[in-house]
Structures are given as structure tokens and as C-alpha cells.
N, C-alpha and C positions, 0 to 999 in steps of 0.2 A: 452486420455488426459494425460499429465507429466505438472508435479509440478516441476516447475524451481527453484520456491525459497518460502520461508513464513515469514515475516517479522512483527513483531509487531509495531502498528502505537500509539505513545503516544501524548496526549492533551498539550501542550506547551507552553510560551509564553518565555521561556528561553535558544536561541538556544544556546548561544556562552556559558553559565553554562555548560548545556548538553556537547557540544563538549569538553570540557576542564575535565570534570566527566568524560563521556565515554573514552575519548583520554587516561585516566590513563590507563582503562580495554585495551586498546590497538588499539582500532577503532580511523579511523580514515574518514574526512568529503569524499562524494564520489558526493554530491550534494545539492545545495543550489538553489530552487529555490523562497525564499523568507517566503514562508507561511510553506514550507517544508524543513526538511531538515533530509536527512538519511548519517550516519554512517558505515560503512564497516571496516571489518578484515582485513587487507591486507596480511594476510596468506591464509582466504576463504573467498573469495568475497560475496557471497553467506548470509556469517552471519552477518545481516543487523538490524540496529534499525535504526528507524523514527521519529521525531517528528515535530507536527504541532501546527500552530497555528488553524486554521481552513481549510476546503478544498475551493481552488480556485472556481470550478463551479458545487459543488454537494452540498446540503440545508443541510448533516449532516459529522460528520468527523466520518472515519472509527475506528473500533478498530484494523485491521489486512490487509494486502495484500498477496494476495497471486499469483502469477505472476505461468500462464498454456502456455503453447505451444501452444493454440489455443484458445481464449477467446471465438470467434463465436460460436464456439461448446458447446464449456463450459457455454454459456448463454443460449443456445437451451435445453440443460439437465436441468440445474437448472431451468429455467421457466417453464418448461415443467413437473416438480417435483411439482407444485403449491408454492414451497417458495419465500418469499416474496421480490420483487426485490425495491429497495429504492432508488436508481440512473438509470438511462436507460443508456446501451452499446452506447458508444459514443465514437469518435477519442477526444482525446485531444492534445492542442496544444505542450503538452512537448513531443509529441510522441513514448504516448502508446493509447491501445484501453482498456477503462474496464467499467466494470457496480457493482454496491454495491446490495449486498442480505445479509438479516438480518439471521444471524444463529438460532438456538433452544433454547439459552441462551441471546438469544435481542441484540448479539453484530454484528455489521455494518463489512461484510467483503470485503474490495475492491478488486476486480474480475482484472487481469491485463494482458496481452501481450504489448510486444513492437515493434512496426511496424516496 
């Protein structure tokens, strides 16, 4: 398994504050899908913040993403570890594939690839 990316997801209700705050640190908007919306470097794409207002079709909003080169797998380990999985591996329609497992610390981590 490879870790493509890790990205901290924040609780929200203030996108265009956010964009104009972060845009000072130098990020800049890479997606906006309504409820979400993350920020990118455009030096390294890679370093990425998020914020939501809630998650489109999962009952809790995560505190992290973290995007593997193979989620199927990556769900197989971790269910298979007994931790606790709080959204079920699903396609979504922005087209990626992830599931949420709660870490050691009670914080919701969104499991992701992109199909």
C-alpha cells in the first residue's frame, strides 16, 4: 500500500473566508464541490487543506483523508485489524472509491482512491 497524499478535513460553514485566509499562505482553490471544498499549493499539489460543511452521503464528517493507491486493499487490512469502520467502502459519485474508520483518538479518517 503507498500513501499518495494526507490532508486534514476542517468543520466549516465559511468557504469564500477560508479561501481568501488560506489564499494569503499561498493556496490556492483546486475544488469546489459545494459542501466541500479543498485548497492546494500550487508549488506541491499534494499539500492540501479541506473544508466542509458536512459530508454529502456519509452520517459523520471526517477529520482527515488520506488517499492509498489501493483502497480495496486497504479496506481488507483495516477490517480485518477489527477497527472500527463508520462509513462502508463505496464508489462515489465525484469519482473516488473510500470508506471512514475511526482512529485510536475517536477521530473519523476518510479512507480514499481515485478511480
Amino acid at each position: 500500500m503507498t500513501v499518495r497524499r494526507v490532508m486534514p478535513i476542517l468543520r466549516s460553514d465559511t468557504a469564500q473566508g477560508n479561501r481568501e485566509f488560506y489564499g494569503l499562505l499561498g493556496f490556492e482553490e483546486v475544488m469546489d464541490l459545494g459542501w466541500i471544498v479543498t485548497l492546494a499549493s500550487p508549488s506541491t499539489p499534494a499539500a492540501q487543506i479541506s473544508f466542509m460543511t458536512s459530508d454529502k452521503t456519509a452520517p459523520i464528517t471526517p477529520d482527515m483523508s488520506v488517499e492509498v493507491d489501493d483502497v480495496d486493499a486497504t479496506y481488507a487490512i483495516v477490517r480485518d485489524s477489527g477497527a472500527e469502520i463508520v462509513h462502508p467502502l463505496q464508489d462515489e459519485e465525484w469519482g473516488v472509491r473510500r470508506f471512514f474508520v475511526r482512529d485510536p483518538n475517536g477521530r473519523v479518517i476518510n479512507v480514499v482512491s481515485h478511480r
